[in-house]
C-alpha positions, 0 to 999 in steps of 0.5 A: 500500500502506498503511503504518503506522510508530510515532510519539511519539504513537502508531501511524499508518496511512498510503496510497499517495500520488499519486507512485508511491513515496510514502506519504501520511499525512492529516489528523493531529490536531496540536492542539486549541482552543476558540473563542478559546483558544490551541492545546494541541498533541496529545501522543498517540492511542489506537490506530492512527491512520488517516490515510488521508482529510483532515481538516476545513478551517476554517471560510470564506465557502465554507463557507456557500454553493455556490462554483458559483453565486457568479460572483464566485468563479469563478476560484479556484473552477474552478482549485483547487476544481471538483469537489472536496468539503471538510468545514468544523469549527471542529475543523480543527487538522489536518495532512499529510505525504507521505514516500519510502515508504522513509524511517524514523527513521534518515533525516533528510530535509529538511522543507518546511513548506508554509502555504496563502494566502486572505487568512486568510479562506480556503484549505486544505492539501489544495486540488488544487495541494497534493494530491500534491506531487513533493518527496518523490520528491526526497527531501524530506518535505512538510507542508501545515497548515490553521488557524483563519481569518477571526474564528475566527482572529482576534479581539481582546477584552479579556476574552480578553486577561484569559483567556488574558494576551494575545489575538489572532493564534489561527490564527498560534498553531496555525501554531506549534503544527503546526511544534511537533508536526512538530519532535516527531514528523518523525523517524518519518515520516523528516524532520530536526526540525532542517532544515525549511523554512517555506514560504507564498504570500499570506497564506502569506507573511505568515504566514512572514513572521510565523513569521521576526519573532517571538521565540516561533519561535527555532530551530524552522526553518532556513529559509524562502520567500515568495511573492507576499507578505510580504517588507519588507511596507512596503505592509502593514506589522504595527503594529496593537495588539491593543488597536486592535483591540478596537473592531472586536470590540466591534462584532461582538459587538453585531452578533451580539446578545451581552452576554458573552463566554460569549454570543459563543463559542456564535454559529453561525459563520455569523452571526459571519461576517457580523456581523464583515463587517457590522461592518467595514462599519459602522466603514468599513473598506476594503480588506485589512488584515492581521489580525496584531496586536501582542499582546505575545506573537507580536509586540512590536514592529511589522514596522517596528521589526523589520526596522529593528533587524534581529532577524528570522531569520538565514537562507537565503530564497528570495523572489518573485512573478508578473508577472500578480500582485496589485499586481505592482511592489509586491509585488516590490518587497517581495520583492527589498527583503527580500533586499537588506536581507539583504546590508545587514544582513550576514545570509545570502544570498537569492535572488529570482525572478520567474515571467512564464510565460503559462499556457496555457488563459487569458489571465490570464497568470502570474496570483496563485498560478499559481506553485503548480501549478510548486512543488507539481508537481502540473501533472496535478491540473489542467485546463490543456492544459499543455505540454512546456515547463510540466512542465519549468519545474516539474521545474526549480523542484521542483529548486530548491526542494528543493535549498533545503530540502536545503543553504540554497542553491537551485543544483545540478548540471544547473542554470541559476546562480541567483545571489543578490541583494545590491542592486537592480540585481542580475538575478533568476531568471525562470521563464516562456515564455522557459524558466529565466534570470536578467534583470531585470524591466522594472518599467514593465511590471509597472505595465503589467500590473496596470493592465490585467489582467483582476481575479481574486481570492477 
């Protein structure tokens, strides 16, 4: 049944959700942008609002070509995208939020704030492990974003630092920007402004990461996850200038055949994306680099010097990886790191995991982002002949997660104890073949795995 509530920007029309109970409300307009400008988050609408159907995804490689027919992409794309279909816009400040049917103003439930992973050059909020998750029938309200990627998201001119008094970092402003139009407007949906849990995989993480070191995002968020990224980020540390970066964006303009800036913000996106990998080519970059910058705004210091002075937020985390992940002893290295700097630095309790569930249907193992299908709980949406056993390790860590989002602490009644981390040599929470305990990961064959299996990857 469709439900239509009030809103400080106005009327709203929702539809049923996936989970009996639940009401969805998709593709909310949260924030407009130009190519390059900052977000001005939506104040209000004419009529009712209908939030029915998604909204755009910001444009990506995908949107330019038939993920069908690129070999290269074939896991991603049967795994989250297969028979689905998206529409792509430079218009894509859009999005999501399920909620109990019967929530209201009154109700003040936790809110978990999900932002999507692709390298920040891919991905979407409404993907089939994002499309329906279970939270909601545990009373907490759920928010999935898109925002502006790859060089839409990113770039680094000087003339747009004369425009704008800082420039860069454009899709981490429209994660701002989301956050700030759920704080304004959750209550109607039945969510509490001031208990949201920003939660990423991936560049998800790294984003969340962002979200926890910047001084713009003070008091907007009581408490955050990552996953498979982010944490201490010793390995992709942020500590490049905006300035750094304006080599780079000069040779992107010149690969686009621009003179100015007015030249350059009307390239089809489809030339800007290959003349930006043309010219990353070109200066012989390599590898991933984080495109998150020091702009003197979002950050001012590096990711280094921030965790050194220990002026990152003060609050409860929950952090992890997978034993089949990209760069597994590094990345959980990362994750553990984080919580014990946690402990070092007097700040509150986090609590780490490791999940080493061998999916069944493949032999990838606890693959990068396989955790996705067991914190959503959308284990139906997908093609694996999931057993007995994944639905249950799902339950258990939807449990978890949305005790987390309710009281900063993950433990509950009906619950394995999933103590936090202080130091190193402390256990963490497995979640895989050997059902939910706490040990200790046995590194040497994490190196094992990721010098053996087989590469996936977007």
């Amino acid at each position: 049944m469709k439900k239509i509530i009030n809103t400080p920007c106005g009327q709203i029309k929702g539809t049923a959700g996936r989970q009996a109970g639940v009401t969805a409300y998709k593709g909310i307009h949260y924030a407009t942008a130009g190519r390059w400008e900052y977000p001005q988050i939506v104040k209000s609408w004419e009529g009712i609002y209908d939030a029915t159907q998604y909204g755009n995804c910001s444009f990506q490689p995908r949107s330019f070509y038939n993920e069908a027919e690129m070999p290269e992409k074939a896991f991603y794309y049967n795994e989250f995208r297969k028979g689905e279909s998206y529409t792509y816009s430079e218009d894509c400040l859009f999005l999501n939020v399920w909620t109990p049917e019967t929530a209201d103003e009154n109700s003040k439930l936790p809110v978990i704030f999900y932002i999507h992973g692709g390298g920040f050059n891919g991905g979407c909020g409404h993907e089939k492990h994002f499309d329906g998750p279970v939270w909601p029938t545990k009373d907490v309200v759920a928010v999935t974003i898109n925002y502006r990627m790859g060089p839409l998201g990113f770039a680094c001119l000087e003339s747009l630092a004369e425009e704008a008094g800082h420039t860069g970092n454009y899709g981490i402003f429209d994660q701002i920007a989301a956050l700030q139009w759920v704080r304004e407007n959750i209550c109607a949906f039945g969510g509490n402004p001031d208990n949201i849990t920003i939660m990423g995989q991936s560049a998800g993480a790294m984003s969340v990461q962002v979200l926890c070191l910047s001084p713009l995002t003070d008091g907007m968020f009581a408490k955050a996850v990552m996953s498979s990224a982010g944490g201490t980020a010793e390995y992709f540390p942020i500590n490049t200038t905006a300035q750094d970066s304006y080599r780079l964006w000069n040779t992107v303009m010149e690969e686009c055949g621009c003179a100015s800036l007015e030249e350059f913000r009307k390239v089809e996106p489809q030339k800007l994306w290959d003349s930006w990998k043309s010219a990353q080519k070109k200066l012989e970059m390599k590898g991933f680099t984080s495109p998150i910058c020091i702009d003197g705004k979002l950050l001012t210091k590096s990711s280094t010097e921030i965790l050194a002075e220990g002026s990152f937020k003060n609050i409860p985390y929950l952090v992890g990886s997978t034993s089949h992940d990209m760069m597994s002893p590094l990345l959980f290295k990362m994750m553990k790191d984080w919580a014990v700097l946690q402990t070092r630095q007097g700040k509150q309790d986090s609590w780490s995991w490791m999940m080493d569930r061998m999916l069944p249907g493949d032999d990838n193992g606890s693959w990068h982002s396989s955790d996705l299908w067991y914190w959503f709980g959308t284990l139906a949406n997908c093609w694996r002949p999931f057993e007995k056993l994944d639905w249950q390790l799902s339950d258990t860590m939807t449990d978890y997660l949305c005790n987390f989002a309710k009281t900063g602490n993950p433990n509950g009644e009906n619950l394995p104890v999933w103590t936090a981390t202080k130091q190193q040599s402390d256990p963490v929470l497995h979640w895989g073949d050997d059902g939910v305990r706490m040990a200790q990961p046995d590194i040497e064959k994490l190196e094992y795995i990721f010098r053996t299996v087989k590469p996936v990857g977007e």
